[in-house]
C-alpha positions, 0 to 999 in steps of 0.5 A, spaced: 506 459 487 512 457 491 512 453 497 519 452 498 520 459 502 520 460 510 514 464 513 516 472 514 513 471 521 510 478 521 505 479 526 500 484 529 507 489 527 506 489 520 499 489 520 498 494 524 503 499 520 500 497 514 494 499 516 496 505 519 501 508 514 496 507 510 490 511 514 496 516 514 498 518 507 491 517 505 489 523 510 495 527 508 494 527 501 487 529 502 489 534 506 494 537 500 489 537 494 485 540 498 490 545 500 492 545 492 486 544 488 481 545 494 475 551 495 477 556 502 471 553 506 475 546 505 481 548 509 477 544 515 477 539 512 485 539 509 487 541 518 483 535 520 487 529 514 494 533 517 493 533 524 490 524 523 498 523 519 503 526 523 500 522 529 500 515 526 507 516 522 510 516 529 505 510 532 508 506 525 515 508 526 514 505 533 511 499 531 517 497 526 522 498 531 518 494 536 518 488 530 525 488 530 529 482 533 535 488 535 530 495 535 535 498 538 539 498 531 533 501 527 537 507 524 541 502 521 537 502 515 538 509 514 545 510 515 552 506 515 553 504 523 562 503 520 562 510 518 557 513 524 563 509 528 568 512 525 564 519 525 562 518 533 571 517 535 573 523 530 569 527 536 561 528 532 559 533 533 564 538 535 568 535 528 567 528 523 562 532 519 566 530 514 565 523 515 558 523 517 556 526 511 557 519 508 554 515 513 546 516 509 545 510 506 540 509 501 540 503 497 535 505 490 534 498 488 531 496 494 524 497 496 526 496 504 531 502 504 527 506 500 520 504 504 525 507 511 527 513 507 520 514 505 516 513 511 522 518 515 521 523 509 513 523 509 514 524 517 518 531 516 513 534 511 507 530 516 510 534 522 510 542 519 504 540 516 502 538 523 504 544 527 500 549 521 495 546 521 495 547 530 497 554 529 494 556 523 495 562 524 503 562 527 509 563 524 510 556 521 504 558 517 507 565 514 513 561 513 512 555 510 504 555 508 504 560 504 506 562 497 511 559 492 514 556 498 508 553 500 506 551 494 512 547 493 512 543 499 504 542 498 507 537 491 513 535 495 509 532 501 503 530 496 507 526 492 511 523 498 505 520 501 502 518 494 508 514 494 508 512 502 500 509 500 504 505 494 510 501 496 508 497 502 504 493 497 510 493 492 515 491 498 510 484 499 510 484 490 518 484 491 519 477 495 517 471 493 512 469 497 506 465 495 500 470 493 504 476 494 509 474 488 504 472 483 501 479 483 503 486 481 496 489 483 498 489 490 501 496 490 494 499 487 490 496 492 494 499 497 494 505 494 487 505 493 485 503 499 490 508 503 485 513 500 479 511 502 481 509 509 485 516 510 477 519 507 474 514 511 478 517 518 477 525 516 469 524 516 469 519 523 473 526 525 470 530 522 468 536 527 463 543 527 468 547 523 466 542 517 461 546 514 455 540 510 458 543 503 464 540 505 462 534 508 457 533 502 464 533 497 468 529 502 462 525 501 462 524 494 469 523 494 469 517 498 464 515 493 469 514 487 474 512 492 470 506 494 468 505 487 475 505 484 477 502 490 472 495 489 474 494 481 482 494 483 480 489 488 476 485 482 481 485 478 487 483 484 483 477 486 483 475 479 490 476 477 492 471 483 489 466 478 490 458 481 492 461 488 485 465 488 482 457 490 487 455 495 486 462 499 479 461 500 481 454 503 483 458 509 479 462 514 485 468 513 483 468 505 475 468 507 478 475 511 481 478 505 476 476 500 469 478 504 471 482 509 473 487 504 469 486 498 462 486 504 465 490 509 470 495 507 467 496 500 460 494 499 457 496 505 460 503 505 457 504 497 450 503 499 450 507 505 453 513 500 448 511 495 442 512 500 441 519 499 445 524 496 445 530 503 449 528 508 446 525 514 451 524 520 450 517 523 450 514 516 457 516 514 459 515 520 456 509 520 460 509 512 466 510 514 466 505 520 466 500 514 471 503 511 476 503 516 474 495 518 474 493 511 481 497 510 484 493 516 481 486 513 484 487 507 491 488 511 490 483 515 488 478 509 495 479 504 500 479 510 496 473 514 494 468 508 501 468 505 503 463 511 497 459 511 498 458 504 505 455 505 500 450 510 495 448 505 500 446 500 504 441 505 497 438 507 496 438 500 503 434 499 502 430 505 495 427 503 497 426 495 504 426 495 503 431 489 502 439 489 496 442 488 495 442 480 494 450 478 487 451 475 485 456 471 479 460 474 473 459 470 474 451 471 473 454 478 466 456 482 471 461 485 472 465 479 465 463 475 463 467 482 468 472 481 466 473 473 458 473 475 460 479 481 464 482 477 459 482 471 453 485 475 458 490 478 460 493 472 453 494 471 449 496 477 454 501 480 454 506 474 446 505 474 445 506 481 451 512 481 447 515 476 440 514 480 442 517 486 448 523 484 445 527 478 451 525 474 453 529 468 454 525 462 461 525 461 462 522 469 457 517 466 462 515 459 468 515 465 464 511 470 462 506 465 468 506 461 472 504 467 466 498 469 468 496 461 475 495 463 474 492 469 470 486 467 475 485 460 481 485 465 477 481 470 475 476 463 482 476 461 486 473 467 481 468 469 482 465 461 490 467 462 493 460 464 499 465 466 495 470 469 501 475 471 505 476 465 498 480 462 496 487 464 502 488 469 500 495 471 508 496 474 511 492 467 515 498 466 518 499 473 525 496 474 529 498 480 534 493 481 540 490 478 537 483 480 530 485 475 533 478 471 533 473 476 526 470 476 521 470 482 521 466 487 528 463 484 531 461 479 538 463 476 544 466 481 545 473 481 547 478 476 553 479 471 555 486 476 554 482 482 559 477 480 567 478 480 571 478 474 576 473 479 574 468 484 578 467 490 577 461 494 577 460 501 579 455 506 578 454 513 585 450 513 589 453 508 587 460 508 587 463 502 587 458 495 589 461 488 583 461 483 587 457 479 592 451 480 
């Protein structure tokens, strides 16, 4: 962990976007699986995570501009403002097209450029499946919703929210921030969660068209959600390592920890696993969970990273010495972790089991996923480096600045440095590199 760096100041903004994109790329991409993959009778389902996206694409849209210090130059993420400036005096639109062409501006080693250009992309797909699924029998959904075409914008928009799920935890793994920077499973957790809130908001909204087959499937699908959901968030919370002990010194930490594990998580599954025919109140109540769970597990990374920047300067300020890092089982936190994960890893395939009539092939799978959780689970909490083990975005490398270690380290790369250095001087001008 690196103290030495200044709080991000994300409030309630970021939090609220966090949670919202997520609610919305889950229940679009619920939406387009069904649509691909998906009986007839469930296409109710499919209109219902449509019309949650588009929504709440704009409302987060919103709330990142309102976030800005300048929310007026908002669109400077997305395009070059000299080379619009240039455009706008050439007379745009009657000409400079030419110029305006150049004004995009997308930067590919930058999780903030393509986190904008995602999110601006996923709301044009979220908008025409928006305006299908009002009109589903208009002249959008003869064009565009239909055959090959529609096919094809089904994977794109999937894909696209897929991503859109993602990278928000990727953005917080990219700085050099304490808890998000000692961690690569940020992005998993959110993606995972993306889908069991966006889940969770299509059953809360869930209307008379949705037949109880459909609902029963929609049911089920949570399950699993909620499942691989719970044994990502077992493994995050053991890769944190020595920061998992200091984030439960603070009450944002407990929200993080036990308001997503108990609330968001727990609860949801035994209220799925009560019975196996749908009963109203009680997804309703399943689904209210998640989506509280979901909010707690966003408010939980983006607010414990500051206040673990104040427990290390208590720390500093009392002793004189920063906290000693100490592996996780020489911690009651991580011999808790270690026994819950344990328990776990047996009860949820033996309670799958008994309440949904399992083949034995989704027996193996679910066992075997319990398998691998407890081992990662055991292996970072002996690690005394948990994060160079079981890195699941070890092969991603984006930018030039890959080399440059976390949180500081060496300056920048070799293609960021100039092949001559040319001093500067507010007395004399310009300086030879050489005398």
């Amino acid at each position: 962990m690196n103290p030495f760096v200044s709080d991000p100041e994300w409030g309630w903004w970021i939090v609220l976007y966090f949670y919202l994109g997520g609610i919305a790329a889950g229940a679009y991409f619920l939406g387009t699986l069904i649509e691909l993959f998906g009986r007839s009778e469930d296409r109710p389902v499919a209109r219902i995570g449509y019309r949650i996206a588009f929504p709440l694409v704009c409302v987060c849209g919103i709330l990142l501009i309102v976030d800005l210090e300048r929310p007026e130059r908002f669109w400077h993420m997305l395009l070059q403002s000299e080379v619009v400036d240039r455009a706008l005096r050439e007379g745009w639109p009657l000409g400079g097209w030419a110029t305006m062409l150049h004004a995009p501006m997308f930067k590919w080693w930058s999780p903030m450029s393509i986190g904008a250009w995602s999110l601006f992309v996923f709301g044009l797909f979220s908008f025409i499946s928006f305006l299908r699924s009002v009109w589903p029998e208009g002249r959008i959904e003869r064009w565009l919703g239909r055959g090959a075409v529609g096919r094809v914008l089904e994977v794109l928009g999937s894909a696209v929210g897929f991503f859109v799920a993602s990278y928000t935890g990727v953005l917080l793994t990219a700085t050099n921030q304490p808890l998000w920077s000692v961690t690569d499973w940020t992005g998993p957790l959110f993606l995972t969660s993306a889908a069991s809130t966006g889940i969770a908001a299509v059953l809360l909204l869930r209307t008379a068209s949705v037949s109880a087959e459909s609902e029963e499937r929609l049911e089920r699908a949570d399950l699993w959600v909620l499942g691989l959901e719970l044994f990502v968030f077992l493994v995050f919370l053991a890769s944190l390592g020595a920061v998992l002990p200091l984030a439960m010194q603070t009450w944002q930490g407990w929200v993080l920890i036990f308001g997503t594990l108990i609330v968001g998580l727990l609860l949801p599954l035994w209220l799925h696993l009560r019975v196996g025919t749908p009963d109203h109140r009680r997804v309703t109540a399943a689904a209210l969970a998640a989506l509280v769970g979901g909010f707690a597990l966003r408010f939980g990374v983006v607010r414990t990273s500051p206040a673990l920047l104040a427990v290390w300067q208590r720390h500093w300020e009392h002793t004189g010495a920063a906290p000693a890092p100490t592996p996780l089982w020489q911690t009651w936190q991580g011999l808790g972790l270690l026994a819950t994960t344990a328990v776990l890893a047996v009860l949820i395939p033996w309670a799958l089991r008994r309440h949904w009539r399992l083949s034995g092939a989704q027996m193996s799978l679910a066992g075997l996923v319990s398998l691998l959780v407890a081992v990662g689970v055991t292996a970072y909490s002996f690690s005394p480096d948990p994060g160079r083990i079981l890195n699941p975005l070890s092969a991603v490398r984006f930018s030039p600045e890959e080399g440059r270690l976390r949180g500081g380290g060496p300056g920048a790369s070799q293609q960021n440095r100039p092949s001559e250095i040319h001093l500067r001087s507010k007395l004399v001008g310009n300086l030879p590199h050489e005398r």
